[in-house]
C-alpha positions in Angstrom: 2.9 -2.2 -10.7 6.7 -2.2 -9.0 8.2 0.6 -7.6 11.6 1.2 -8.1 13.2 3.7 -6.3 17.1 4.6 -6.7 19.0 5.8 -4.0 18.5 9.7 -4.8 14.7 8.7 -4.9 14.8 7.7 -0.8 13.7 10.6 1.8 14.6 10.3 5.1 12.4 12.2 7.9 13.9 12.7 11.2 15.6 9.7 11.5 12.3 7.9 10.6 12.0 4.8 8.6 12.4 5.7 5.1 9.3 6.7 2.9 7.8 7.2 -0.3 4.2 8.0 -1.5 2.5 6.9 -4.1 -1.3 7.2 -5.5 -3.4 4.8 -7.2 -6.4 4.5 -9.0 -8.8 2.4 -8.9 -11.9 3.7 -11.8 -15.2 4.1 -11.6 -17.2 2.0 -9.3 -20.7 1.2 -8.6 -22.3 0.5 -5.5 -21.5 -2.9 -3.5 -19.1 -3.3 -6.3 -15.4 -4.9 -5.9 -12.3 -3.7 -7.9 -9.9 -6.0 -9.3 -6.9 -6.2 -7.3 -4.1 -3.6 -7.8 -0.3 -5.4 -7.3 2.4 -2.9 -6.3 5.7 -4.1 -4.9 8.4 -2.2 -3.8 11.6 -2.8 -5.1 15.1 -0.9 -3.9 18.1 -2.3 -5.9 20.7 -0.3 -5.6 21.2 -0.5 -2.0 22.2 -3.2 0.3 18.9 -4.7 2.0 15.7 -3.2 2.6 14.2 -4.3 6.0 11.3 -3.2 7.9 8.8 -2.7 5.4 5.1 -1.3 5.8 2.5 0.1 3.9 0.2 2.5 5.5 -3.4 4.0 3.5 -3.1 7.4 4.4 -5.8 9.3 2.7 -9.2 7.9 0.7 -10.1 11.3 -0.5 -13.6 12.3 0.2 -14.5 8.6 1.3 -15.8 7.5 4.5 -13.6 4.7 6.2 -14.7 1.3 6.8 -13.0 -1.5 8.3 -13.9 -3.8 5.2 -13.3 -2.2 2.6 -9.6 -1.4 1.7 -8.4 -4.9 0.8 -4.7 -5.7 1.2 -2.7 -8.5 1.2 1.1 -9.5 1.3 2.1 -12.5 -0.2 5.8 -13.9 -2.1 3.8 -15.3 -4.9 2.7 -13.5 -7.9 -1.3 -14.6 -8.5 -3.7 -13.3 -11.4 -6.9 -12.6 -10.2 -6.5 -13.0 -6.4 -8.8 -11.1 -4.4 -7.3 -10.0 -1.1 -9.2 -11.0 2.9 -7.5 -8.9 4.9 -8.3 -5.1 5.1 -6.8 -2.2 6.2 -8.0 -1.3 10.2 -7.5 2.4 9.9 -6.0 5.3 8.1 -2.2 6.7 9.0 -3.4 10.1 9.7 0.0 11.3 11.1 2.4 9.9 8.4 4.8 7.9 10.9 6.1 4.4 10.4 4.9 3.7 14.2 1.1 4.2 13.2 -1.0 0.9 14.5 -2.8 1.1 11.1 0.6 0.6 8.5 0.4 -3.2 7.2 3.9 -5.2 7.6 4.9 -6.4 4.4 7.9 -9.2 4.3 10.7 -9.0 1.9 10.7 -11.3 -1.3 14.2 -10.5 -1.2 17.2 -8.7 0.1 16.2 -5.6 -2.1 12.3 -6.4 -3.0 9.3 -6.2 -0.9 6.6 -9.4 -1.2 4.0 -8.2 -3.7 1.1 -6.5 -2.3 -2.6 -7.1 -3.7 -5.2 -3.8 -3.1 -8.7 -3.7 -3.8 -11.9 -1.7 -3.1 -15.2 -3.2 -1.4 -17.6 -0.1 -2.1 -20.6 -0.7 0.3 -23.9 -0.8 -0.8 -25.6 2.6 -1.8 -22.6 4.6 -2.3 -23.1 7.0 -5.1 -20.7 5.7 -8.5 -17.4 7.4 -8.4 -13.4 7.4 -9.2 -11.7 5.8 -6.3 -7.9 7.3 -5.9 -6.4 6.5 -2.5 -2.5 7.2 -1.7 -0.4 5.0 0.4 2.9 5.2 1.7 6.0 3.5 2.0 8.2 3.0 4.7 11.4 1.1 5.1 14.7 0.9 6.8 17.8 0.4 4.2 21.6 -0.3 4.2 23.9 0.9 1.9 
C-alpha cells in the first residue's frame, strides 16, 4: 500500500516534523498466529525532498503491548512474502516526532520513503479478533 500525499494533504503542528495518520488492518487472527506482512510506503511527489522520515505505532486499540509483537521493518527492496525481525519497542503516546518509540525509515528516493513491512505476532492465548492499529507519519519536506 503507498501513500501518496499532495502538498494540500501535509499538516504541519507547531513547527513539528510533518505528519499524517493512517490505519491498517490486519483480519481476524488466532492465537500464536502471525499475519502476513502489510507494505506501506510513503511517497511525497510534488515537493522537493522528503527527509527525516519515521513511523511511530500510536494506538493498538484494546490490545495489550508487547515488545515482540508489532513487526516492522525498513528496507529499499520490494520482497513478497518477507516477514519482518525487528519490532516496535513502544507505543508514541504523545504524537511527537521526538518519541524514542517512532522507527527511522530511510528514503528510497528524494520524494519516497524505503518500503516498510508490518506484521502481527499475536501471543499465545489471546482470544481471536480483528487487529486495526494506526500509525503515523512524520517527515520534514522542501518545497
Amino acid at each position: 500500500m503507498s501513500l501518496t500525499l499532495r502538498h494540500n494533504d501535509i499538516i504541519n503542528v507547531n513547527t513539528e516534523s510533518t505528519v499524517f495518520t493512517q490505519s491498517m488492518t490486519f483480519g481476524t487472527l488466532a492465537s500464536g498466529e502471525v499475519s502476513q506482512a502489510i507494505i506501506v510506503s510513503l511517497n511525497v511527489p510534488d515537493v522537493k525532498a522528503i527527509a527525516h522520515i519515521k513511523l511511530g505505532l500510536i494506538s493498538i486499540g484494546n490490545m495489550e503491548f508487547n515488545n515482540e509483537m508489532f513487526g516492522v521493518e525498513a528496507n529499499n527492496e520490494l520482497a513478497v512474502n518477507y516477514t519482518p525481525t525487528e519490532y516496535f519497542q513502544g507505543i508514541n503516546t504523545d504524537g511527537l516526532s521526538t518519541s524514542a518509540y517512532n522507527i527511522d525509515i530511510s528514503n528510497r528516493n528524494q520524494n519516497s520513503s524505503a518500503y516498510v513491512y508490518l506484521n502481527i505476532n499475536v501471543p499465545l492465548n489471546n482470544i481471536p479478533d480483528t487487529y486495526v492499529l494506526r500509525y503515523k507519519w512524520f517527515f520534514d519536506f522542501a518545497e
